[in-house]
Backbone as JSON, one array per atom type, in Angstrom:
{
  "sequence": "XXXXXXXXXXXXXXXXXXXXXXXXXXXXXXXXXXXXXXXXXXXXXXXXXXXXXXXXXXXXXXXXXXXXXXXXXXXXXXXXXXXXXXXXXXXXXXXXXXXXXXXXXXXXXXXXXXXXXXXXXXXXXXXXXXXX",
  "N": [[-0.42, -10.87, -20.96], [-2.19, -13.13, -18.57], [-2.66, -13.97, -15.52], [-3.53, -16.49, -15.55], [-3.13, -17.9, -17.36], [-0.58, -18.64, -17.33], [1.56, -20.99, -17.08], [3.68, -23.09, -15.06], [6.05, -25.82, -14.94], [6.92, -28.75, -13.5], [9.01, -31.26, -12.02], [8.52, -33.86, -10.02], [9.34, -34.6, -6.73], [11.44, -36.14, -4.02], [10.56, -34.56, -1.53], [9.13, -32.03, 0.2], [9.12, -30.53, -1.97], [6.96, -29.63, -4.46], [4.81, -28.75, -2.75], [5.78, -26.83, -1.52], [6.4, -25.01, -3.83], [3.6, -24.61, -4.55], [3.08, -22.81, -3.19], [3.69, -19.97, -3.62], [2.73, -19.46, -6.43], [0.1, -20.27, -5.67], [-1.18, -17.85, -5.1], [-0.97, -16.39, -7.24], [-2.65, -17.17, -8.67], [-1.28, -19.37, -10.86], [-0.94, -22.11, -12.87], [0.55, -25.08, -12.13], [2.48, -27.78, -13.04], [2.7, -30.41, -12.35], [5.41, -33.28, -12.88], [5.74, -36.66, -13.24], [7.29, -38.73, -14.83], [9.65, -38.99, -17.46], [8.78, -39.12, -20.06], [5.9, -38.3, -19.53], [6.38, -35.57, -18.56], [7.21, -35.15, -21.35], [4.7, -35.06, -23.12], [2.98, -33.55, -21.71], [4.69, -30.56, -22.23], [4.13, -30.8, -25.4], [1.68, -30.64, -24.95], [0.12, -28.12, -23.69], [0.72, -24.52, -23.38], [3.73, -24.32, -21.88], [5.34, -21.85, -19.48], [7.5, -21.7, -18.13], [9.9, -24.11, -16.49], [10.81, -25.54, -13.62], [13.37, -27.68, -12.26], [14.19, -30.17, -10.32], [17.44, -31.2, -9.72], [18.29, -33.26, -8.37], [16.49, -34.9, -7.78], [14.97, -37.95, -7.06], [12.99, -39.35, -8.08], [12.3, -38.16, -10.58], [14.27, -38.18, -12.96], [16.7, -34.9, -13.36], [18.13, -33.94, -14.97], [17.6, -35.51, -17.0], [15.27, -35.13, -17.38], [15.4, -32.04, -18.5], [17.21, -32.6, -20.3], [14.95, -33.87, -22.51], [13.46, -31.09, -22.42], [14.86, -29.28, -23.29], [15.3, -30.77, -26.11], [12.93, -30.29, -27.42], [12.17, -27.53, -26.56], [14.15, -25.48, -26.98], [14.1, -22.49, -26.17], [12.98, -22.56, -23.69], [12.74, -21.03, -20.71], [14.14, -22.36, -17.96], [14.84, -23.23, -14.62], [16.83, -24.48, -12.23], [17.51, -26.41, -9.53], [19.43, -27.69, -6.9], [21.19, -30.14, -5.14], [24.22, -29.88, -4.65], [25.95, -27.45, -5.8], [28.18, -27.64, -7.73], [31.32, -27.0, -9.54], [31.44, -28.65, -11.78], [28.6, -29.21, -12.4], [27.42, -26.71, -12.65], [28.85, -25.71, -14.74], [27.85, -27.46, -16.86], [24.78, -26.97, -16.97], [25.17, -24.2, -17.93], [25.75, -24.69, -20.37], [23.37, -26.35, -20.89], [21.77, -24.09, -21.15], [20.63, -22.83, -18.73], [18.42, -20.43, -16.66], [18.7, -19.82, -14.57], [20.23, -21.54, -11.37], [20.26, -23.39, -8.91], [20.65, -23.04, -4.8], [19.57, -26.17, -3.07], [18.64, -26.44, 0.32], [16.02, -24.72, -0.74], [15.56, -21.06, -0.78], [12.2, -19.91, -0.47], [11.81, -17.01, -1.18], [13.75, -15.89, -2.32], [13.41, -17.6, -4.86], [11.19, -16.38, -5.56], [12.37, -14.1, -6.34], [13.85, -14.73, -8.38], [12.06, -15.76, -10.39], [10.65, -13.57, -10.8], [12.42, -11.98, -12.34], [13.33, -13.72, -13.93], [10.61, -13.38, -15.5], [9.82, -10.67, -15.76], [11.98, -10.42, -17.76], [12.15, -11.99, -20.07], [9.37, -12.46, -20.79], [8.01, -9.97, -20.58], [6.55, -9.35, -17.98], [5.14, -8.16, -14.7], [4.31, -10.31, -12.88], [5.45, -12.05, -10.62], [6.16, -9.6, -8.55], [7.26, -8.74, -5.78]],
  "CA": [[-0.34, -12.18, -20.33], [-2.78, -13.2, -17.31], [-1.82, -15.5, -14.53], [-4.89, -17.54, -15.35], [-2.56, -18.79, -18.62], [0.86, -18.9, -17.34], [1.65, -22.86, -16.45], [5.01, -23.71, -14.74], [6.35, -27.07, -14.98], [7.97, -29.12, -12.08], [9.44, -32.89, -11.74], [8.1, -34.43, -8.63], [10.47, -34.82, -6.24], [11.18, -36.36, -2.79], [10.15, -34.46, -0.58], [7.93, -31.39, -0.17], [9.03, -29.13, -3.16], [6.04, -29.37, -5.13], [3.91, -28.7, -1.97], [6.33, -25.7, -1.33], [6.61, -24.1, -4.97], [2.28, -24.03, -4.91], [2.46, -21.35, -1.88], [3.99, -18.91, -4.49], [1.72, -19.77, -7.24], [-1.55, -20.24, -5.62], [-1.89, -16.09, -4.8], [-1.1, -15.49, -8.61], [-3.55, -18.57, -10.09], [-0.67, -19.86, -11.8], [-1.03, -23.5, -12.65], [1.74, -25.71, -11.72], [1.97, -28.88, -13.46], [3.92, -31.7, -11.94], [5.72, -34.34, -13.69], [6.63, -38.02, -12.7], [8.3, -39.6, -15.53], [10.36, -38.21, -18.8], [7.48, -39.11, -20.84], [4.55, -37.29, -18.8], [7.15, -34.55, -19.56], [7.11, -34.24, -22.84], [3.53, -35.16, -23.36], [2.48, -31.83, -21.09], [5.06, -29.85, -23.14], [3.67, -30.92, -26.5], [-0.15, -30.19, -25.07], [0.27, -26.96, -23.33], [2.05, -23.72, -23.49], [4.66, -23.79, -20.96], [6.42, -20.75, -19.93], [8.91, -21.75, -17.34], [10.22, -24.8, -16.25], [11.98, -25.75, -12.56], [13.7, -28.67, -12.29], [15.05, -30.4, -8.78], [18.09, -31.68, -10.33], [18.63, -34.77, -7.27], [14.72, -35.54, -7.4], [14.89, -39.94, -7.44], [11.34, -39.76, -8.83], [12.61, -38.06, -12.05], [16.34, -37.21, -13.25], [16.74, -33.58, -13.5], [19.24, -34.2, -16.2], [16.52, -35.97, -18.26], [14.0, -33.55, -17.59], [16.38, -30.67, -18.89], [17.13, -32.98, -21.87], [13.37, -33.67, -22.92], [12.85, -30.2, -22.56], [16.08, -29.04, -24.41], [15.37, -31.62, -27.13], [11.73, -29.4, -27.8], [11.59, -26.56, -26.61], [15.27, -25.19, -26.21], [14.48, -21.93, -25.61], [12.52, -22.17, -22.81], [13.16, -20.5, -19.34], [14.37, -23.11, -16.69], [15.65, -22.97, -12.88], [17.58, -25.53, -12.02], [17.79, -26.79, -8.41], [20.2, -28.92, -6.9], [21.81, -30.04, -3.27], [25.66, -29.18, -4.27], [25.73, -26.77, -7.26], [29.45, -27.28, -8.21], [31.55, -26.49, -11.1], [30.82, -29.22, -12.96], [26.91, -29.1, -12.52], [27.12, -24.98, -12.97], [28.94, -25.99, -16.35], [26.48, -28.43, -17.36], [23.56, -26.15, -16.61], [25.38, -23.26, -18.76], [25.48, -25.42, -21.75], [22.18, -26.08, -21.22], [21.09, -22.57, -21.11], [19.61, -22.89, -17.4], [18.19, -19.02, -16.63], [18.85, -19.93, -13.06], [20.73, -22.34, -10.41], [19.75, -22.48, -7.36], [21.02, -24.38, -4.27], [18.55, -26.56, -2.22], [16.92, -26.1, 0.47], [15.41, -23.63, -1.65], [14.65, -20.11, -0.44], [11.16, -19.36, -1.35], [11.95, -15.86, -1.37], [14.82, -15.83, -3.78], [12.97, -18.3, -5.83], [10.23, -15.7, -6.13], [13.02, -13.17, -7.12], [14.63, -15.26, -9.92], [11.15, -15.97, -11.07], [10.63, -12.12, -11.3], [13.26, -11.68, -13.0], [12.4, -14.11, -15.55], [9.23, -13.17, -16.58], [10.32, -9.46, -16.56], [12.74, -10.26, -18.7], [11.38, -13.15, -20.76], [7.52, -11.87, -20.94], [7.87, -8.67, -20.0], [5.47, -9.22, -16.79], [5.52, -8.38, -13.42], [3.27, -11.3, -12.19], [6.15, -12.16, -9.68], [7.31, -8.7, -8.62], [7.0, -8.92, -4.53]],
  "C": [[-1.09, -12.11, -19.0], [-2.54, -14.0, -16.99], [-2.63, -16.53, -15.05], [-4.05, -18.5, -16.21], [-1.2, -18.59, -18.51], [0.77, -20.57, -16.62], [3.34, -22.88, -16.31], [4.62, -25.39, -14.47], [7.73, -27.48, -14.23], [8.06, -30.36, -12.25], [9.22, -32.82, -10.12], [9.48, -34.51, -7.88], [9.85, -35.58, -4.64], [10.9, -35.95, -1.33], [9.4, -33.29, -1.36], [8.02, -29.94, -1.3], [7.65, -28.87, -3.62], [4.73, -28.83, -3.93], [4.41, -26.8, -1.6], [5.95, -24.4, -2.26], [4.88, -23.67, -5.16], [2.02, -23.23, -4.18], [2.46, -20.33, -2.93], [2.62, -18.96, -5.69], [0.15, -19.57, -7.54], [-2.01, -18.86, -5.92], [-2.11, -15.57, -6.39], [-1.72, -16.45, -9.49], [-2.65, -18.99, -11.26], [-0.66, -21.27, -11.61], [0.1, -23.97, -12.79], [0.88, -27.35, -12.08], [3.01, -29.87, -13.2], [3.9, -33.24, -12.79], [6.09, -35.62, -13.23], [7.71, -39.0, -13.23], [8.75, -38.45, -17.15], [9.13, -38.3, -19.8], [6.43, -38.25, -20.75], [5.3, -35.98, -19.19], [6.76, -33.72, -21.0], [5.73, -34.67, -23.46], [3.14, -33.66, -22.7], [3.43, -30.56, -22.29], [4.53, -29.57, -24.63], [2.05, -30.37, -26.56], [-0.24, -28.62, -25.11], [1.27, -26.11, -23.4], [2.62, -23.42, -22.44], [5.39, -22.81, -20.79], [7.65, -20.48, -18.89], [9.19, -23.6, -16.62], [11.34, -25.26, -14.43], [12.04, -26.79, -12.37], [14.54, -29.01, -10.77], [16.06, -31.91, -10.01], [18.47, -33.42, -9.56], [17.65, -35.35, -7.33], [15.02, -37.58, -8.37], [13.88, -40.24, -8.37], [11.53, -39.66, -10.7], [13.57, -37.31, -12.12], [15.92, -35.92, -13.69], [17.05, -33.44, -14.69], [18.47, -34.67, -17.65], [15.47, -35.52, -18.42], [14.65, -32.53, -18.69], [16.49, -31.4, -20.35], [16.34, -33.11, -22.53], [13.26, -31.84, -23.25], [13.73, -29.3, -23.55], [15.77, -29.67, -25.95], [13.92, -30.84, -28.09], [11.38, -28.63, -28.04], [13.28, -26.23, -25.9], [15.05, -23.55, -26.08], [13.5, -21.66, -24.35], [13.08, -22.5, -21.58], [13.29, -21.32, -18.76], [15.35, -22.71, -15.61], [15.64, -24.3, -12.35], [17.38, -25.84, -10.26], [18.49, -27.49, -8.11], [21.45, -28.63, -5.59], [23.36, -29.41, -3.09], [25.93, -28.56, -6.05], [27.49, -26.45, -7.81], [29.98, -26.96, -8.8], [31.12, -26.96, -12.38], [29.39, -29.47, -13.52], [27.12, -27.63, -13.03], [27.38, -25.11, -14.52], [27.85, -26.27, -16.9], [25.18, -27.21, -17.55], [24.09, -24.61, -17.94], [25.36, -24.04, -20.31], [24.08, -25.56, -22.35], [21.09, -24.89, -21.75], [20.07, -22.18, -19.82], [19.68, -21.27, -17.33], [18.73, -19.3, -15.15], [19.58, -21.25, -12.15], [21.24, -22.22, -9.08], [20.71, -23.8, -6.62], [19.55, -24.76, -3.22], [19.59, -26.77, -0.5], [17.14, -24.55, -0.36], [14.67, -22.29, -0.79], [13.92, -20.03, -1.21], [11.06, -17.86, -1.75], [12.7, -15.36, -2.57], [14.49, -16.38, -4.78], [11.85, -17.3, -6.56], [10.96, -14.46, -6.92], [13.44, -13.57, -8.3], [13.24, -15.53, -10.97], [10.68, -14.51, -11.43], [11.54, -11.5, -12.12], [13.35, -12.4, -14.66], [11.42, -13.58, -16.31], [9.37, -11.81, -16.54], [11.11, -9.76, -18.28], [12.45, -11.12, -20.29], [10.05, -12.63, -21.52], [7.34, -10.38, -20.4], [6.4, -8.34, -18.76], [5.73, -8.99, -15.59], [4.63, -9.34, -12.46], [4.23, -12.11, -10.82], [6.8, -11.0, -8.9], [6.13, -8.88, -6.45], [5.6, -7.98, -4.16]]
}
């Protein structure tokens, strides 16, 4: 696997996630493909091979919840990391049902985000294309 053909997939959000999550990214030419509506969604899923998914579960622009379901409804076993402002019991549930690999709380360390993403694709793809 080379970075050139790994693609993560992100729901827009309101503020500067998607501006955030391309610091990590840029160094390893991984393309990051942002989403705006449930549709655009699962049109990118259906084109390209996605191999991780992070979702900002509060993002106004596009429900987390209906991201996760689109992507559940397709492609259920692929890798997602959840985000989200109060990660309680009943969201942590939710998210285990789903099969979320990860749930994070926002604000989002970028640091820890780069660890859970190393940890994925070790474990997932056997790569170290995230390893610090």
């Amino acid at each position: 696997m080379t970075a050139d053909s790994i693609k993560v997939l992100i729901n827009n959000s309101d503020w500067a996630w998607p501006d955030a999550v391309r610091q990590i990214f840029r160094s390893r030419s991984v393309e990051l493909l942002v989403v705006k509506q449930t549709d655009e969604a699962l049109n990118v899923l259906q084109q390209r091979r996605i191999h991780t998914a992070i979702v900002d579960m509060d993002s106004k622009i596009l429900n987390g919840l209906s991201m996760i379901k689109v992507i559940r409804g397709c492609y259920p076993m692929l890798p997602c990391i959840l985000l989200a402002e109060d990660a309680e019991e009943k969201l942590l549930s939710t998210a285990l049902e789903l099969d979320m690999f990860s749930v994070m709380n926002k604000p989002v360390d970028i640091g820890l985000l780069q660890n859970q993403l190393h940890r994925l694709f070790v474990k997932r793809y056997n790569s170290n294309l995230f390893n610090s």
